[in-house]
C-alpha positions in Angstrom: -25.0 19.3 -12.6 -25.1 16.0 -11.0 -21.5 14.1 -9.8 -21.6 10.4 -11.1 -18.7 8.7 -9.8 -17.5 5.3 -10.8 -15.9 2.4 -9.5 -13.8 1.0 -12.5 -13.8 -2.8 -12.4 -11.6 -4.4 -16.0 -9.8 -7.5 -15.1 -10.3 -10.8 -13.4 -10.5 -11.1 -9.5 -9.4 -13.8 -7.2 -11.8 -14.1 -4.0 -9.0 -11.9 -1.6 -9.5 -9.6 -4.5 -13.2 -10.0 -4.6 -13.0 -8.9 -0.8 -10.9 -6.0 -0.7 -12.8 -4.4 -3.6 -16.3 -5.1 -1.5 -14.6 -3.1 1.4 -13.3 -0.5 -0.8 -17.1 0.2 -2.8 -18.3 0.0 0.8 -15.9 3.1 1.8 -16.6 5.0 -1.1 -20.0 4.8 -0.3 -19.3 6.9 2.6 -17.0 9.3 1.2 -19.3 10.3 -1.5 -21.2 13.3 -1.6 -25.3 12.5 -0.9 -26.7 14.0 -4.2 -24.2 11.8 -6.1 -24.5 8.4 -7.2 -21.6 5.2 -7.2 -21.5 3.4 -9.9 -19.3 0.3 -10.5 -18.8 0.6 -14.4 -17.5 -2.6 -15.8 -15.1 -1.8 -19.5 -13.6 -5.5 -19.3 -14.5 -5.5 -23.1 -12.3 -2.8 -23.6 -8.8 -4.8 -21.7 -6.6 -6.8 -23.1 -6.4 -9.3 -20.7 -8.7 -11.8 -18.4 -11.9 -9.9 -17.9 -13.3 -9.1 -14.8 -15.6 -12.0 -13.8 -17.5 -11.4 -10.6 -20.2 -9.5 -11.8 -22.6 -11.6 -9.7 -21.6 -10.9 -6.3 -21.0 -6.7 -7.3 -24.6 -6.7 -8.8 -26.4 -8.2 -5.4 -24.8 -5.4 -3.8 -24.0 -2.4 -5.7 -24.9 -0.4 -8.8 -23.2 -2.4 -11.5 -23.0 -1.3 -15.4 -21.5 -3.5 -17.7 -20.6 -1.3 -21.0 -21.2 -3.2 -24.2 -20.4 -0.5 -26.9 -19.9 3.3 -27.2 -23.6 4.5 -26.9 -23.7 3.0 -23.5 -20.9 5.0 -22.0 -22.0 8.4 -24.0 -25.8 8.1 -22.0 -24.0 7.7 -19.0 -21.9 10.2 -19.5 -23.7 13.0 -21.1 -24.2 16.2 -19.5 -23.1 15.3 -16.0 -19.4 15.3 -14.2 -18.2 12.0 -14.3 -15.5 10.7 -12.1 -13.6 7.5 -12.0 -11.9 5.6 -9.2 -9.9 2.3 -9.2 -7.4 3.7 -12.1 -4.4 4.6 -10.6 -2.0 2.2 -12.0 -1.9 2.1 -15.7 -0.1 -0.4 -18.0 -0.6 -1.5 -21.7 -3.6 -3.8 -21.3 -5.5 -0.8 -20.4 -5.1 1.4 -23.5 -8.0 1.0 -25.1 -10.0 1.4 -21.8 -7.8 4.8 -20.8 -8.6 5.7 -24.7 -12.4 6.0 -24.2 -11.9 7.6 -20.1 -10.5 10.5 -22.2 -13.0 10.5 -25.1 -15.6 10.9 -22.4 -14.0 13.3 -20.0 -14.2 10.9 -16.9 -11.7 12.4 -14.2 -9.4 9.9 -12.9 -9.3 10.2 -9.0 -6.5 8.6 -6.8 -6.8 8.0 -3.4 -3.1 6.7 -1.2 -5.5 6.9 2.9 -2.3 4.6 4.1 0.1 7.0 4.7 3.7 6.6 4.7 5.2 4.4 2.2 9.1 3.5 1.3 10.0 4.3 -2.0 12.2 2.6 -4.6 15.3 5.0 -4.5 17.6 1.8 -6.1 20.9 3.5 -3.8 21.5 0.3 -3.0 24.0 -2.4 -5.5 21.5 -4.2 -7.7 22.5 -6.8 -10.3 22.6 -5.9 -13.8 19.9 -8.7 -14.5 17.4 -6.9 -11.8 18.1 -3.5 -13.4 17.2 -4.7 -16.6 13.7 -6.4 -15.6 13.3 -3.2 -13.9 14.0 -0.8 -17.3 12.2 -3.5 -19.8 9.0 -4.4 -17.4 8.2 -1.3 -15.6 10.0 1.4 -16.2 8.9 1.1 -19.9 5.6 0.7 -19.5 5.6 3.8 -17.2 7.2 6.0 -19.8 4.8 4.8 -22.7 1.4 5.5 -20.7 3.1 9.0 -19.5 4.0 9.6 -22.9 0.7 9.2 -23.8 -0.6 11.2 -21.0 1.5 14.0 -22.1 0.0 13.7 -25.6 -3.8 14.0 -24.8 -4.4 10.4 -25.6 -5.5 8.7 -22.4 -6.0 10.5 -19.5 -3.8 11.5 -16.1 -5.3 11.4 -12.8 -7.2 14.9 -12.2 -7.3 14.3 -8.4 -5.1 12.5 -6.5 -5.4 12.8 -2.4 -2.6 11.4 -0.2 -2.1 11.5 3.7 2.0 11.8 3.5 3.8 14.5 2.7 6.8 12.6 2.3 4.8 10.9 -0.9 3.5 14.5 -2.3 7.7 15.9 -2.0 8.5 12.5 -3.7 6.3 13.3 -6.9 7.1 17.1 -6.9 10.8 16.0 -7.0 10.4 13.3 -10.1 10.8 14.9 -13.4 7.9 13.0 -14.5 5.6 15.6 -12.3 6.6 18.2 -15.4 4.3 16.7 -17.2 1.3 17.0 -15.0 0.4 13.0 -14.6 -0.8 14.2 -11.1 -3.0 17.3 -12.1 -3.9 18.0 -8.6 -2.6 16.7 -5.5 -4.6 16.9 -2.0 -3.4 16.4 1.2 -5.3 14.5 3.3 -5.4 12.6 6.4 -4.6 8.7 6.8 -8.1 6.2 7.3 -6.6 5.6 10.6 -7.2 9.0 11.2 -11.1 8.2 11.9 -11.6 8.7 15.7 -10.4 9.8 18.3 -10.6 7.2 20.8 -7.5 5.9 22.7 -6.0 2.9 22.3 -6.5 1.2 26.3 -4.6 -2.3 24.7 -2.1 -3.4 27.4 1.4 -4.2 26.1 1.9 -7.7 26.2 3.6 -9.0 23.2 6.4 -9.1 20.7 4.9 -8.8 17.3 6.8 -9.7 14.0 5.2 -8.4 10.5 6.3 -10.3 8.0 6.8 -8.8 4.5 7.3 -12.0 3.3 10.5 -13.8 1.8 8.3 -15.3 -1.2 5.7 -12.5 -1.3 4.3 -12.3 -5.2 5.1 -8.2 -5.2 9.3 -9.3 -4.2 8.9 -12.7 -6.9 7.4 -11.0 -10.0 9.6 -8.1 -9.7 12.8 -9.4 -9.3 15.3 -12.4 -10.2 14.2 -15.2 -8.0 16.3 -15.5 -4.8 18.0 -18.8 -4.2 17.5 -21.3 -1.9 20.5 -21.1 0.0 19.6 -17.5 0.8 16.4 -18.5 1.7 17.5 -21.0 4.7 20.3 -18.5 5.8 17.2 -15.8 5.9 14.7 -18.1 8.0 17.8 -19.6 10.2 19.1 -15.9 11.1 15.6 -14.9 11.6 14.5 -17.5 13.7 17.5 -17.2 16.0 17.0 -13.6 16.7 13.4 -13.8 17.3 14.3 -16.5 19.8 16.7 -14.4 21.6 14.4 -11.2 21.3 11.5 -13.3 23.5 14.1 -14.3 25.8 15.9 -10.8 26.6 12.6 -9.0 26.4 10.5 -11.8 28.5 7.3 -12.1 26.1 5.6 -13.6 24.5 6.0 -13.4 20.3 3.6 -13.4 18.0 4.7 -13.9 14.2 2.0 -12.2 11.9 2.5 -14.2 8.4 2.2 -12.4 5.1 -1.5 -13.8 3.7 -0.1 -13.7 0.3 3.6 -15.0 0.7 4.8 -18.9 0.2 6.3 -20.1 3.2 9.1 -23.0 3.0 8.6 -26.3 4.5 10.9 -25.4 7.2 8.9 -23.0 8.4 7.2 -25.3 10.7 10.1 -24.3 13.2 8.6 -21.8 13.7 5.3 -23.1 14.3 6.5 -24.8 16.7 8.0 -22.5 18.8 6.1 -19.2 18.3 2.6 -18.0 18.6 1.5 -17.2 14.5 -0.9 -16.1 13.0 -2.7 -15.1 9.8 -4.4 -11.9 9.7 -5.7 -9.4 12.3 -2.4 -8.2 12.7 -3.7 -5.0 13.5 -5.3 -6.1 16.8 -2.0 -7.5 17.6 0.0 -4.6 16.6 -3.0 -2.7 19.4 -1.6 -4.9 21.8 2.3 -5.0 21.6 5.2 -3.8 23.5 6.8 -3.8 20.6 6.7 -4.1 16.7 9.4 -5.6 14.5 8.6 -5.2 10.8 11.0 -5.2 7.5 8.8 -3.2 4.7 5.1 -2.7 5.5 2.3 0.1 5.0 0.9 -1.1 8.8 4.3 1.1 10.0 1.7 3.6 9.7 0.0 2.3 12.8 2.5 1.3 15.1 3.3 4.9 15.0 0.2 5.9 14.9 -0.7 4.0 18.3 2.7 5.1 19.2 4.1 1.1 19.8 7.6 0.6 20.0 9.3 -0.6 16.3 12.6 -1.7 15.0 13.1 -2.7 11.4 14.8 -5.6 10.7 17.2 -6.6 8.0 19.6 -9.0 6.1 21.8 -9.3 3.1 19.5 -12.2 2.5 16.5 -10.4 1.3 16.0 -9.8 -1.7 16.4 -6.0 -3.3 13.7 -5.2 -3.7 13.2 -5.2 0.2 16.7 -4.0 0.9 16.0 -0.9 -1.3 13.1 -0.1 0.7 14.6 -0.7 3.9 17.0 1.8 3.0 14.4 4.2 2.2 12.6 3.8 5.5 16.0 4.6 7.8 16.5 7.5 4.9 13.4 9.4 5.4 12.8 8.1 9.5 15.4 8.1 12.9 14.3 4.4 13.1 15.7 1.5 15.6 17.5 -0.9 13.1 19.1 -4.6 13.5 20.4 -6.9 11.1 19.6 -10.2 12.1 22.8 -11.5 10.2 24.6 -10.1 13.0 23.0 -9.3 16.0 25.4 -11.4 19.0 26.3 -8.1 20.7 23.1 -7.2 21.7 22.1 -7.4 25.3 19.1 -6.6 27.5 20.3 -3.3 28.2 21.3 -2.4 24.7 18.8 -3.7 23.3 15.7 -1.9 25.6 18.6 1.1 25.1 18.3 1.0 21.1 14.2 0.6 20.9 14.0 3.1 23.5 10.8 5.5 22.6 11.4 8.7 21.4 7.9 10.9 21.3 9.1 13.6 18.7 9.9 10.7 16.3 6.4 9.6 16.7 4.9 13.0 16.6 6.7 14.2 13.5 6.0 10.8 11.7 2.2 11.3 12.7 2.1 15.3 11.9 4.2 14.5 8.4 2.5 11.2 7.3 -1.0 10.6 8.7 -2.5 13.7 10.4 -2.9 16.5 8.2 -6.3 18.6 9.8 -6.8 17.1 13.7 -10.5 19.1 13.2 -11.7 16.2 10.3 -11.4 12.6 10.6 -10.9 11.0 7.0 -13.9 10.5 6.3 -15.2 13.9 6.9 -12.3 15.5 4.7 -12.8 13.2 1.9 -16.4 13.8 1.9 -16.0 17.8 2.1 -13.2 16.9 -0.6 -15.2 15.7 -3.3 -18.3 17.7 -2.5 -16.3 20.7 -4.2 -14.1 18.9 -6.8 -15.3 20.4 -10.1 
């Protein structure tokens, strides 16, 4: 029986949007099994929300379907295996659509190629008013849809693959798992698993990731942070970055967030570092060493086995501190709070961020590499060739 597998497209896209999802239909194409087909199947009619609006630009490049009523999605359907991608997150807008997924038996397939990322443990002290956003917003809407999951009305995701094992103990350990949201879960390995060429970058900077103070994932989630936290943040920053070029004699580059809102102080640090927008991948390739707060491109510093140290503050916001404090839970990780950081010296400091190869080696064995005989793309192809 032929595999159909589609691309679900619902709500409205911004260009960086637009972008991403070109990349992602661009991936799957490769992934794919040859005797199937891609299809990206647009149910906008079926959300409760602003409806997906690029249709244009998908068509010129992709098999697009735009379904108007129920007959469409029944010819599509009918007598073939039918798998869905781009539903992983669920919320309330989406009922209707995840109604007619399960009417129609399309499998739900998740894909998480990143690797290792930080979850919300809340261990740290959160105010009451971020705990309730947190129990009313999310963790509501979570409960409904599994609810409904549980209850054979909209569906769970049949196939999920994921490159950490950290992430697959994670979901095994939530009570939530009893319920089979996840029906099965696939071990794979990361996308930067995909050759294996060495990395021949020299060494020559000091990068900084930002995760972004203002970033709209930290803004929407939580109670805005104010602005006197904001200053001390930048100010503490900007002093130990300053200090960091000058103990460790190079030069620093500051990746900004793409998506964050930066302050109009910020041009301080225009003026006195090297930053950039983007590719910070490349510069990650060619650094000495990495400093990073929460970010999924931890995955390739240790992947091309850089030099890291997270940094933190009581000025971030909790969201951030929560996930720091995941990241030195689950990894032997250099650490500094820029709040305080006076006692450092050369020596201590090339002492603290010293490298460590079994770090690196475990975090690439237990988060990215899972078969050293496949790169991803190989394993995700094999992988859905013999999904039923």
């Amino acid at each position: 029986m032929k595999k159909i597998f589609f691309y679900i497209v619902f709500s409205k896209f911004n260009n960086q949007k637009l972008i991403r999802l070109q990349n992602y239909l661009e991936y799957l194409k490769k992934i794919i099994p040859k005797s199937s087909k891609l299809i990206v199947l647009d149910l906008s009619k079926y959300y409760f929300g602003f409806n997906f609006d690029k249709r244009r630009k998908i068509q010129s490049q992709f098999n697009y379907l735009k379904i108007n009523n129920f007959n469409d999605l029944k010819n599509i359907c009918e007598n073939k295996k039918v798998y869905g991608f781009g539903m992983l997150n669920h919320n309330v807008k989406q009922i209707l659509l995840l109604i007619l997924l399960k009417k129609f038996k399309i499998k739900l397939i998740g894909i998480m190629s990143n690797g290792y990322f930080p979850q919300a443990y809340n261990n740290i002290k959160l105010s009451l008013l971020y705990r309730a956003k947190l129990a009313i917003l999310y963790r509501g809407n979570y409960y409904f849809l599994r609810i409904l999951s549980l209850l054979n009305i909209t569906p769970s995701i049949e196939y999920y693959f994921e490159a950490s094992q950290n992430r697959i103990n994670f979901l095994k350990r939530k009570k939530t798992n009893k319920i089979a949201f996840f029906k099965n879960v696939i071990r794979i390995n990361s996308d930067l698993y995909s050759s294996n060429k060495k990395n021949k970058n020299k060494k020559k900077y000091i990068t900084y990731i930002d995760s972004g103070y203002d970033h709209p994932d930290i803004t929407q989630k939580e109670i805005v942070t104010s602005e006197e936290k904001r200053k001390f943040f930048y100010n503490n920053l900007f002093n130990f970055l300053e200090f960091t070029e000058k103990v460790l004699k190079k030069k620093l580059i500051y990746c900004k967030h793409p998506k964050a809102k930066y302050p109009k102080y910020f041009k301080r640090f225009e003026k006195r570092f090297i930053v950039k927008t983007g590719n910070a991948e490349k510069f990650i390739r060619q650094s000495y060493l990495v400093l990073l707060s929460v970010s999924t491109l931890l995955n390739n510093v240790f992947f091309l086995k850089r030099k890291i140290m997270i940094v933190g503050s009581q000025h971030w916001g909790n969201l951030v501190k929560d996930k720091i404090f995941s990241i030195r839970k689950d990894i032997k990780v250099p650490f500094v709070n820029i709040d305080n950081f006076e006692k450092l010296s050369k020596r201590n400091y090339e002492s603290k961020i010293k490298f460590n190869s079994k770090i690196y080696e475990n975090f690439i064995q237990y988060n990215l590499v899972y078969d050293r005989k496949l790169t991803h793309i190989e394993q995700m192809k094999k992988n859905l060739s013999q999904i039923t």
